[in-house]
C-alpha positions as CSV (number, residue, x, y, z in Angstrom):
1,X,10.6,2.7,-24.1
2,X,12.7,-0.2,-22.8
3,X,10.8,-3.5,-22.4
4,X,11.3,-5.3,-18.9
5,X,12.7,-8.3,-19.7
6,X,9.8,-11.6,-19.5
7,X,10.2,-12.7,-15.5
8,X,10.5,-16.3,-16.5
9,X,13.9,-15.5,-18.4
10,X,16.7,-16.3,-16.5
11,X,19.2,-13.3,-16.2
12,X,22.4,-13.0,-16.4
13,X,23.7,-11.5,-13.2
14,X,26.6,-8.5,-13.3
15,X,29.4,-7.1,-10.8
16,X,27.1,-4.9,-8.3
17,X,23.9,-6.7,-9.2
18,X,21.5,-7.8,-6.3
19,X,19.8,-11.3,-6.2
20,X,16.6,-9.2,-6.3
21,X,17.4,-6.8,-9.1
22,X,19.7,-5.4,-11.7
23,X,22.1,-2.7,-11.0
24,X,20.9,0.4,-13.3
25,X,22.4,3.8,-14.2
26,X,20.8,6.8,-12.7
27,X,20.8,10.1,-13.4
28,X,22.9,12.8,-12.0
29,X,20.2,13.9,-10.0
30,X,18.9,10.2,-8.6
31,X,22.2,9.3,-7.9
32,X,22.8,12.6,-5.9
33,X,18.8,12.4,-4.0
34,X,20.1,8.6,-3.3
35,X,23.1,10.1,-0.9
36,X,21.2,13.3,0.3
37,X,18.2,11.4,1.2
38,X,19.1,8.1,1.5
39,X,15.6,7.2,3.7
40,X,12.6,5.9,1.6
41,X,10.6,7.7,4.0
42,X,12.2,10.8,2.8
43,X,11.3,10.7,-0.4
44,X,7.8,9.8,-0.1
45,X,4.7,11.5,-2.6
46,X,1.4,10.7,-2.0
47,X,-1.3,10.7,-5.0
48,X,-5.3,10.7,-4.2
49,X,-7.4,10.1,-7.1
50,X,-10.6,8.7,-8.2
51,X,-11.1,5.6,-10.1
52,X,-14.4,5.4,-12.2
53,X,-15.4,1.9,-12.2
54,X,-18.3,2.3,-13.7
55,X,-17.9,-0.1,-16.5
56,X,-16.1,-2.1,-14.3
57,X,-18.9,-3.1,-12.4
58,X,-20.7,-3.9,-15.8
59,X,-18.6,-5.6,-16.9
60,X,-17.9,-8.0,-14.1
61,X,-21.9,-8.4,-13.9
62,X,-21.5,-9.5,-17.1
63,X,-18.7,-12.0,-17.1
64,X,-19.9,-13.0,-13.3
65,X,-22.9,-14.4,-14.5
66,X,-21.4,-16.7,-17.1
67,X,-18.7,-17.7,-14.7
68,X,-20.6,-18.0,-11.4
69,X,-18.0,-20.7,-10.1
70,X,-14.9,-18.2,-10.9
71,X,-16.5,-15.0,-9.8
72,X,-13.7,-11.9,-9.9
73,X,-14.1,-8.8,-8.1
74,X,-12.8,-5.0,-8.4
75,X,-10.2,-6.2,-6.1
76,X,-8.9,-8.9,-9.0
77,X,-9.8,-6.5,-11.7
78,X,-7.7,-3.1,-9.6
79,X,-4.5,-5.6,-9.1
80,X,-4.6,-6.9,-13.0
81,X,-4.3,-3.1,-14.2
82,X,-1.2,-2.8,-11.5
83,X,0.2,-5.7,-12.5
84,X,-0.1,-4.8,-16.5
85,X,0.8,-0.6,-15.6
86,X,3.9,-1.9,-14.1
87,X,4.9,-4.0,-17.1
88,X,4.2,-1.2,-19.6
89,X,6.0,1.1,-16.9
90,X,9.0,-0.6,-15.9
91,X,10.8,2.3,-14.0
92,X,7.8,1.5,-11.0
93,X,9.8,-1.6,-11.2
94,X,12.6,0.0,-9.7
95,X,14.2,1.0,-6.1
96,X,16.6,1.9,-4.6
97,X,18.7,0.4,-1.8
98,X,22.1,1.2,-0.4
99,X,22.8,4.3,-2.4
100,X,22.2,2.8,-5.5
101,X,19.2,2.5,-8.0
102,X,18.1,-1.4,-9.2
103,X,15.4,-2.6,-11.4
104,X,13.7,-5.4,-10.5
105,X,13.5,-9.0,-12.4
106,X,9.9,-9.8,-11.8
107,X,6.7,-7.8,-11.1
108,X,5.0,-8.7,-7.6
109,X,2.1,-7.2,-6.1
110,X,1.7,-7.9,-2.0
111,X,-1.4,-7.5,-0.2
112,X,-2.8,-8.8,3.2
113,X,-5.3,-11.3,4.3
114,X,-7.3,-11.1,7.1
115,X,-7.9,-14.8,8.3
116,X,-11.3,-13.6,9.6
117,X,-13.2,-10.6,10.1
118,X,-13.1,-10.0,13.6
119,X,-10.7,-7.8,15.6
120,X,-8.7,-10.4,16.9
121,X,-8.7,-12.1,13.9
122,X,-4.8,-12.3,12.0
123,X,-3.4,-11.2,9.2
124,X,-1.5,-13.1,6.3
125,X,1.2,-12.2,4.0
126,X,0.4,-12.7,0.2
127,X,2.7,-12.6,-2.4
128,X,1.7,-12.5,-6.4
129,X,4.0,-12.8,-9.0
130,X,2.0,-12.1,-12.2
131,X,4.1,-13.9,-15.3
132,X,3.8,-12.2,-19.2
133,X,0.9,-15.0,-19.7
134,X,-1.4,-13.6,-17.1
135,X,-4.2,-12.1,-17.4
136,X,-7.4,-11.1,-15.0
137,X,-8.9,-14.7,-15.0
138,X,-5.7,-16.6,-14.1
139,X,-4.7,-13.4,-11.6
140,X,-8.8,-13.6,-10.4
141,X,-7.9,-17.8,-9.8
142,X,-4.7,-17.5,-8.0
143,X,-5.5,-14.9,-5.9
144,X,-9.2,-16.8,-4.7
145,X,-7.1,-19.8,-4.0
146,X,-4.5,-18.4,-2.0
147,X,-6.8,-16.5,-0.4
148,X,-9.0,-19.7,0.6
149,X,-6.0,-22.1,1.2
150,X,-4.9,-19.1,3.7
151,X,-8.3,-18.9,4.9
152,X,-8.3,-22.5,6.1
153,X,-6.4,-22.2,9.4
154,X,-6.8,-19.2,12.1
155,X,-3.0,-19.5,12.4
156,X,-0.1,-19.1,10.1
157,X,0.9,-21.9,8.5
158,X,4.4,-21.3,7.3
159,X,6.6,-18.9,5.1
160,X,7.1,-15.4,6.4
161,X,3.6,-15.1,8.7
162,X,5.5,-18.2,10.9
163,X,9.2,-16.8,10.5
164,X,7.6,-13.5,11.6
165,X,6.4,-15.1,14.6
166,X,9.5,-17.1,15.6
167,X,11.3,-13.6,15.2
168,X,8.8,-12.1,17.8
169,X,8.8,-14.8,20.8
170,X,12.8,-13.7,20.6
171,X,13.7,-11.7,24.0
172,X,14.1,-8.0,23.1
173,X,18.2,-8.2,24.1
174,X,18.2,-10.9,21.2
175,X,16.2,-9.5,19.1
176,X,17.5,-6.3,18.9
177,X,20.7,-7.4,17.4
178,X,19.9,-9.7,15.2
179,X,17.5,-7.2,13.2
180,X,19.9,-4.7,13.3
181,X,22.7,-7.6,11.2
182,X,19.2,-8.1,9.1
183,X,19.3,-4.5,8.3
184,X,22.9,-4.2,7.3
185,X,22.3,-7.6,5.1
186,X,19.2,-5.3,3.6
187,X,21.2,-2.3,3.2
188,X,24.4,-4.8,1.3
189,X,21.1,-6.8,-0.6
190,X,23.0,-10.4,0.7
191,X,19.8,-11.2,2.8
192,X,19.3,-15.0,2.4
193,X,16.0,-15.9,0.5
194,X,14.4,-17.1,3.7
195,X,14.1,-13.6,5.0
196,X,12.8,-12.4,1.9
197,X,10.4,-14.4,0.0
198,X,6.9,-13.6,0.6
199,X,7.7,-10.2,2.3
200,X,6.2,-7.6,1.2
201,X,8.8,-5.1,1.9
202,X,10.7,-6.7,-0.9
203,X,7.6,-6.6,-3.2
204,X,7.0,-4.0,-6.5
205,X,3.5,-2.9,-5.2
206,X,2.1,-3.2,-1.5
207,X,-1.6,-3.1,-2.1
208,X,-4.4,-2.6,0.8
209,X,-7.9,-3.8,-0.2
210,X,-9.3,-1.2,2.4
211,X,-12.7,-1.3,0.5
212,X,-13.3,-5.1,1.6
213,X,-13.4,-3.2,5.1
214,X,-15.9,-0.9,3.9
215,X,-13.1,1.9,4.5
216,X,-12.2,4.9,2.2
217,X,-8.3,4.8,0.9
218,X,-6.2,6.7,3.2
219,X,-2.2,7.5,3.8
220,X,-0.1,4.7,4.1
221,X,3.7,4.9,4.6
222,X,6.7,3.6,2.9
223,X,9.2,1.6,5.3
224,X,13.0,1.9,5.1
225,X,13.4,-1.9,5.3
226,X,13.5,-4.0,2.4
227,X,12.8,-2.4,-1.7
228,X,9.4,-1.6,-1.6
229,X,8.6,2.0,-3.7
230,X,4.9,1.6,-4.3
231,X,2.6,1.7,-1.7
232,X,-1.4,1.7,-3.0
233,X,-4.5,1.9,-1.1
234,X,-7.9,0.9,-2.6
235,X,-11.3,2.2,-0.9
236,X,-14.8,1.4,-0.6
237,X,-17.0,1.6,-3.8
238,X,-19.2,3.9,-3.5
239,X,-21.8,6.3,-5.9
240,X,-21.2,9.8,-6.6
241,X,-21.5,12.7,-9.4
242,X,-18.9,13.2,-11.9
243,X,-18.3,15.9,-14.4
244,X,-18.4,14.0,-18.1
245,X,-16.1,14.7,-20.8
246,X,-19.0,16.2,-22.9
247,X,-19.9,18.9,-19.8
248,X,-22.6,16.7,-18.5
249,X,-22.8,15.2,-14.8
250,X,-23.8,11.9,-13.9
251,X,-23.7,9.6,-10.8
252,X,-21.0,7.1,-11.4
253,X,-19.5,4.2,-9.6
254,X,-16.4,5.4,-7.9
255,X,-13.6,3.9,-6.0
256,X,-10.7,6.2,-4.3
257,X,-7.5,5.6,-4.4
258,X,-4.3,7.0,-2.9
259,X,-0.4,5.8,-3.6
260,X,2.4,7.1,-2.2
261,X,5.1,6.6,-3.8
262,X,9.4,6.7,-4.0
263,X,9.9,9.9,-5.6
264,X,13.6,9.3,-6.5
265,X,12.9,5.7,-8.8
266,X,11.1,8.1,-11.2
267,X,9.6,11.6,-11.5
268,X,6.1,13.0,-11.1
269,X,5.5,13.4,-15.0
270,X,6.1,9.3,-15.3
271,X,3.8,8.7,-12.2
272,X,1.0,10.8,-13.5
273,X,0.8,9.3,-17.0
274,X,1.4,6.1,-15.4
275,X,-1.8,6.5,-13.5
276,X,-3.9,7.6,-16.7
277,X,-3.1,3.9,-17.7
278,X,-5.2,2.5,-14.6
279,X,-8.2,5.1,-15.5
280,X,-7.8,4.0,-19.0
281,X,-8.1,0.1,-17.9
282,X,-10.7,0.8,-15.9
283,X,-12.8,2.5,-18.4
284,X,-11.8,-0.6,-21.0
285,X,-12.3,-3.4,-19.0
286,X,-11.8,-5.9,-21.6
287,X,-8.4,-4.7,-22.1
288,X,-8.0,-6.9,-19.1
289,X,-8.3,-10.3,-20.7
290,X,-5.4,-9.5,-22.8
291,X,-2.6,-11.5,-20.9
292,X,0.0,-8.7,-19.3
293,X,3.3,-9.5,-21.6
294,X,1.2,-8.1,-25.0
295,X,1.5,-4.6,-25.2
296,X,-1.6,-2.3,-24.4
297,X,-1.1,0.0,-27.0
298,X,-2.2,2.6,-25.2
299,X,-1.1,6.3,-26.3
300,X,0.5,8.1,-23.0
């Protein structure tokens, strides 16, 4: 298997090379799927799966109570096993984006914020970028800081939430145009850096926490815009009865989850085992203090 190269490397960039990714040889067939379905919304395939999290939960009891000041959640713990599946798995590092297929220079995991809960509360953008030396207590630490530093105003406070809402006091015969040239700059990957960073349509994983809402995981689309393959919903945790290895049932603590995913970066056989890695994470918890860059050694 071919390691992704360490995100703190600088690379070398090549004719036909994005900013955001390395140019990369596909297949016959991917190159072909790229032309005949050229729409990420095309190509979408949607996994639904359970998540057993029982020893999750015992384990974050554990570690919870001797770090009451740095307390992690399945949230932390779910987006740790992304971020180390993807570096293990580097073709769900992939996408592809104006007929051709690119891999990715670093692994980032987007999710939103809601500044409040309240229905007219609004959401914020957040962007992680997990390096090799991460692990579930420096992801757990980054992500409650962000999270509280976004937290501190009801309002955006720069980056993408406050380009996002320059772009929308536009008129519409403005606006129209001008995301139509951001499109073709998308489509050529020469969008400048301002448009980009901290989007999540240009992010390896677009995660929902919908179990913070006290929802179940559902459906959630792929856009056409930007390089996004990986979309991942996260439910509600929840008890229920599950058939054992040994034949035997027992009431475990569940979460749902439900992916959909680019079908032409990789195919189903790569997804599935890929996903066997999160279940296996999940049932190892400990696995998760391991920073991301040392390799599992997990047998697909």
């Amino acid at each position: 298997m071919s390691e992704q190269k360490n995100n703190q490397t600088k690379i070398r960039r090549r004719r036909g090379d994005r900013r955001d990714g390395r140019r990369v040889k596909a297949p016959g067939l991917q190159t072909v799927m790229g032309y005949l379905l050229p729409k990420r919304t095309d190509c979408e395939v949607y996994l639904n799966d359970k998540l057993d999290a029982t020893e999750v939960v015992r384990y974050l009891e554990k570690r919870n109570a001797e770090h009451p000041d740095e307390k992690a959640t399945i949230f932390h713990c779910a987006v740790t096993a992304m971020a180390r599946m993807v570096r293990e798995r580097p073709l769900l590092n992939r996408f592809i984006q104006g007929y051709r297929l690119y891999e990715r220079d670093e692994i980032s995991i987007s999710f939103v914020v809601k500044r409040k809960f309240a229905d007219n509360a609004e959401e914020s953008l957040m962007v992680l970028t997990p390096t090799d030396d991460d692990n579930l207590d420096s992801i757990s630490r980054r992500i409650i800081g962000d999270v509280k530093e976004t937290r501190k105003s009801e309002h955006a406070t720069g980056g993408i939430d406050e380009l996002l809402d320059k772009f929308a006091a536009l008129p519409r015969l403005v606006l129209i145009p001008v995301i139509r040239i951001i499109r073709w700059l998308d489509f050529w990957g020469i969008n400048p850096r301002f448009l980009t960073d901290g989007d999540p349509n240009y992010t390896t994983i677009l995660c929902s926490n919908l179990g913070s809402i006290r929802c179940p995981s559902v459906y959630h689309h792929l856009n056409n815009y930007g390089t996004n393959s990986i979309m991942i919903t996260i439910g509600t945790l929840h008890k229920e009865s599950m058939l054992m290895p040994d034949g035997t049932s027992q009431i475990r603590d569940v979460i749902d989850i439900g992916a959909t995913l680019d079908e032409r970066i990789a195919d189903g056989f790569y997804f599935a085992k890929s996903l066997r890695m999160m279940k296996h994470l999940f049932a190892h918890p400990e696995m998760l203090e391991i920073p991301i860059g040392t390799h599992s050694g997990f047998d697909y």
